[in-house]
N, C-alpha and C positions, 0 to 999 in steps of 0.2 A: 592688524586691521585689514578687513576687506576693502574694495574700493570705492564703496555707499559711505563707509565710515571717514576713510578719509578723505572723500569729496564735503562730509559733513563737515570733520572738524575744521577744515578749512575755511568753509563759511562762515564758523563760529568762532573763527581768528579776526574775520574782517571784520565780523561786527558782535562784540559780544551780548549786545542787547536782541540780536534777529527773532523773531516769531519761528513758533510752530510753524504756520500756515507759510511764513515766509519762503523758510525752506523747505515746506513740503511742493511747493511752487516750482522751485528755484529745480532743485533734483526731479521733480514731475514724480514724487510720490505722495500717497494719502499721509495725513495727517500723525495718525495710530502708528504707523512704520515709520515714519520719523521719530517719533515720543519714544519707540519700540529703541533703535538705531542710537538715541541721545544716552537710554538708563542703562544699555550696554557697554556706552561708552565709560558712562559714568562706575559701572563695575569691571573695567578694566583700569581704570586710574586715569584714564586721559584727561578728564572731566572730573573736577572737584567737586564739582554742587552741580543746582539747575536753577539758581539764581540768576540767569543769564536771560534765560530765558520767561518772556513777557505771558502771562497765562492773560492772552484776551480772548477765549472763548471758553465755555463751558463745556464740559463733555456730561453726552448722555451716560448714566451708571443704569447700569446690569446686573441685575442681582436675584442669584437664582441658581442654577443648576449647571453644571458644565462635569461629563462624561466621558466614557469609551461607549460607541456602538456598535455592536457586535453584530450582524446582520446576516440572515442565512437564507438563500434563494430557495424554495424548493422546485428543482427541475421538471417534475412531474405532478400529477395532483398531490396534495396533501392526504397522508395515510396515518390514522391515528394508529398506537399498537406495536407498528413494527419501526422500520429503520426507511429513512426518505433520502436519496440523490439530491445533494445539495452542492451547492458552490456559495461560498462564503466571505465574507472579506470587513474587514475593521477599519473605522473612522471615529472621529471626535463629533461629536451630541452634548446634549442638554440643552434644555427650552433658553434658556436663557444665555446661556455659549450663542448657541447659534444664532438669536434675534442679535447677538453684540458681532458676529462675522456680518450678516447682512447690513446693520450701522457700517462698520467699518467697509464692506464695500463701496458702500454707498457716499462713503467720503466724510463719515459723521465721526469726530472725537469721540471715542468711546471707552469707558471705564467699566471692568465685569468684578465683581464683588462676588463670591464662592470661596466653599469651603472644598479642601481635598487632601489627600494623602502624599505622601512624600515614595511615588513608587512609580512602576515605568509606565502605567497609565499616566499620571500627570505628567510626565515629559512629553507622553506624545499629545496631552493639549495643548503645551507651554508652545509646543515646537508651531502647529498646525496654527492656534491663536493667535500668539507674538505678534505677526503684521498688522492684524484689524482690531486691537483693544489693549489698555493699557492693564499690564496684570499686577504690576508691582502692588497690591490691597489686597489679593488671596489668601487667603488664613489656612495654612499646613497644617496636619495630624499627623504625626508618626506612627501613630497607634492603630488610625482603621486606613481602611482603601479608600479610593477615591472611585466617583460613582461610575458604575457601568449597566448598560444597556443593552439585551438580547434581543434581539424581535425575529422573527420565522416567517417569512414573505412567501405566498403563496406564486402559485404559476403567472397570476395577474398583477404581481407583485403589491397587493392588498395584504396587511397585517393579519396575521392569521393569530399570532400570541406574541406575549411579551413579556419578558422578565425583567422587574428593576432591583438591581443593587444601590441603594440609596442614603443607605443609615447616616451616611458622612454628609449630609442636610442638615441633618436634626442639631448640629453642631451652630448651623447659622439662627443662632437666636437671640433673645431682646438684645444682652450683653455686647453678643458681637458685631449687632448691629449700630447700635449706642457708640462704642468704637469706633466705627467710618464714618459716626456722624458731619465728623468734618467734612471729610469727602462728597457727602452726599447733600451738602449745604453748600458747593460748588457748583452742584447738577444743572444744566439745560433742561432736563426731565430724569426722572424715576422710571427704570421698566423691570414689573418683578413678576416669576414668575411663582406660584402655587407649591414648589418644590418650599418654597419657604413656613417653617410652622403660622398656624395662627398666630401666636402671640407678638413672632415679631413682623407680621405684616399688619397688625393694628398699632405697634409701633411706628412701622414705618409713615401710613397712612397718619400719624401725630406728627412728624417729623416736617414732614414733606408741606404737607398742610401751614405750618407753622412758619416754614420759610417759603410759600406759595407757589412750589415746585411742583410741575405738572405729573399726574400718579398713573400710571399705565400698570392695571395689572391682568397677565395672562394665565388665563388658567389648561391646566395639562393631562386632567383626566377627571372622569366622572369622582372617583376615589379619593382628591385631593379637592376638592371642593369641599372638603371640612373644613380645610387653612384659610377659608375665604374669611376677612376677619368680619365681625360681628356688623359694626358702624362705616357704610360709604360713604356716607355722606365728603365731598371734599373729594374724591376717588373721579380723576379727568376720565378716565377711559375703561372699561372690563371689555376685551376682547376673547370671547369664548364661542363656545356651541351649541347647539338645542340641546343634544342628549346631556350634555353638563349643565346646563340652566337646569332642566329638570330633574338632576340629582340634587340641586342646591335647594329648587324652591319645595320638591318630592311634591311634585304633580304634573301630567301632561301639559304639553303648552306645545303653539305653534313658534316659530322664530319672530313675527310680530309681537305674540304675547310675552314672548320671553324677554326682549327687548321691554317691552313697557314694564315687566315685572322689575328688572335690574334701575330703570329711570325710577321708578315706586321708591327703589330702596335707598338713592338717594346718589345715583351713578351719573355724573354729567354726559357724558358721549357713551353709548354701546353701541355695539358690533357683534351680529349673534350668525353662526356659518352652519350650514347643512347642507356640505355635500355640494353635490352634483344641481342640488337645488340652489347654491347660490350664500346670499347673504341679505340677514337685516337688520339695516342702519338706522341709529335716532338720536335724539336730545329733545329737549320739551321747547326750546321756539322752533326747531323746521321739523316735529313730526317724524313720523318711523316709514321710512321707505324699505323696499327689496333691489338688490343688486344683483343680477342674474349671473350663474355661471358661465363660464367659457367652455365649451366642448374638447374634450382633450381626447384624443383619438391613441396614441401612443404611449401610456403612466409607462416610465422607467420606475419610481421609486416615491413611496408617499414619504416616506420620512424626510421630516425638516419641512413640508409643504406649509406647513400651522405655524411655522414660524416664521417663514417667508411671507406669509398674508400679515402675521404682527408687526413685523420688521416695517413691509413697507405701507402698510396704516399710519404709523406711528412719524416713520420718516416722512409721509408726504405732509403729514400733519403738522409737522413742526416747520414745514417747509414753506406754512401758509397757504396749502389747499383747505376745501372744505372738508366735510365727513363725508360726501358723497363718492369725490373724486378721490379721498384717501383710500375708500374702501375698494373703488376701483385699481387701485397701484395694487391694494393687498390681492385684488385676487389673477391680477398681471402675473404679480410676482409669486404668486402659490403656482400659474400652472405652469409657469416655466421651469420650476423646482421639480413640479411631476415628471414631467420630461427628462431631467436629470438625473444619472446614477449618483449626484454627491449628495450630501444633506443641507448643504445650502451651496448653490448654482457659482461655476466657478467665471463665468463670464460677466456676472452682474455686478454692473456701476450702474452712477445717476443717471448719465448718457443712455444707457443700455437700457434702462425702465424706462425712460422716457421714449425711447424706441419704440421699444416692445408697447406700450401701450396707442403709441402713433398707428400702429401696426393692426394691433387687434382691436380697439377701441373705434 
């Protein structure tokens, strides 16, 4: 045992009934690393069960995509044709990985639901993960990979292309969602992203609905906007973009319009981003507002920024702000992620977004 573990078990001598939260206190760690620190224990033999332990909070579940991204600088312009000076380097991605690292910064119980392979990609999510969500719900394949992620960043570090390895999705569907039904009849809220087929995001949207769990779903690209299921109606949150509304509804729209076209369809809160233009916010008693951007003078890296605006939407929401001031945390916390070479920002806590928006706000 290291010395986190056996400061834990120790605790868990003095009182076998203690909290999570208790001892995430007591050690001055998040929640997720504790949970993380306990199922370790418990797979070394120290720890028989986890009957000991009091579940009085719900954790947010994640359910969606979790990856390698493989990221490649191009040092000079972009040159189609020949061969480009690059520098490169590898990290853990997916939409929904990363909105569950942003929760678990953020101090939120978190549960991520994904499918992957049994290969040295999934160690290096297990490893990167582990501290901000709990994994022990991921559904192994022996048979395919686990997803990864290419993108070719130009000089201005702006996506120039992208390639998804993704097949090992297609795996999360009705069935195996039906499966963690338990699990997600626990949830605080639902946050899913578009990586998930339609059929079982109109499951989940039954589900969720049924036990009156709040349904947060983000979408990941013009392209997956097929999986958006059929009926919102019951659907708390769609947190997307203009250019993806208008692949959904296939016709031009401003970010107001596209906002009222998703309330039309039966969406309680939306969230529609363009860019450098900002954000548009609504629900049908306070009306559809604009939320302006922040001017970022120095982008290190967009990746992960989209999920950093969903993270901390989602987190301020549940936190008791409104949708105004949620959508301001999301876009705190998108440019601070710009600024950073990681894919979601290694400095960010509760403390630190509430800074950071004391700051620039």
């Amino acid at each position: 045992m290291n010395e986190r573990e056996k400061k834990l078990l120790t605790l868990i001598r003095k009182n076998p009934y203690v909290s999570q939260q208790e001892l995430a206190d007591t050690l001055q760690m998040s929640r997720p690393s504790v949970a993380n620190l306990i199922s370790g224990l418990v797979k070394k033999g120290y720890i028989r069960g986890k009957a000991y332990i009091l579940n009085d909070s719900k954790p947010v579940i994640c359910i969606g995509g979790a990856n390698v991204d493989r990221k490649f600088y191009v040092k000079d312009y972009l040159q189609m044709g020949t061969s480009n000076p690059i520098h490169a380097n590898q990290t853990v991605g997916g939409v929904a990985r990363n909105i569950a690292e942003n929760f678990g910064r953020l101090g939120m119980e978190t549960t991520l639901l994904t499918t992957a392979g049994r290969d040295a990609e999934w160690d290096l999510i297990e490893e990167v993960s582990s501290p901000y969500m709990t994994l022990d719900h991921v559904n192994h394949f022996s048979n395919q990979n686990s997803g990864s992620y290419t993108a070719i960043l130009d000089k201005q570090g702006e996506l120039a292309v992208g390639f998804a390895d993704m097949d090992i999705f297609d795996r999360m569907n009705p069935e195996w969602l039906q499966n963690s039904a338990s699990i997600l009849n626990q949830a605080k809220c639902a946050v899913a992203d578009l990586n998930c087929p339609k059929d079982t995001l109109q499951l989940l949207t039954q589900l969720t609905a049924a036990q009156e769990i709040p349904l947060v779903l983000v979408t990941v690209s013009a392209p997956k906007m097929q999986n958006m299921p059929e009926k919102l109606e019951g659907v708390t949150w769609v947190i997307t973009n203009r250019t993806e509304s208008e692949a959904y509804f296939d016709c031009k729209l401003t970010s107001e319009e596209s906002v009222q076209k998703w309330l039309d369809a039966g969406v309680a809160n939306v969230v529609v981003t363009e860019g450098s233009e900002g954000a548009a916010v609504g629900n049908r008693s306070e009306g559809i507002h604009l939320v302006p951007a922040l001017k970022i003078d120095d982008v290190s890296d967009v990746t992960g920024a989209g999920d950093a605006f969903s993270a901390a939407v989602t987190y301020s929401w549940l936190e008791g702000e409104d949708i105004f001031s949620s959508v301001k945390a999301g876009i705190v916390n998108a440019s601070r992620t710009l600024q950073s070479s990681f894919t979601v920002r290694q400095d960010l806590s509760a403390k630190k977004l509430r800074e950071d928006m004391e700051e620039v706000l």
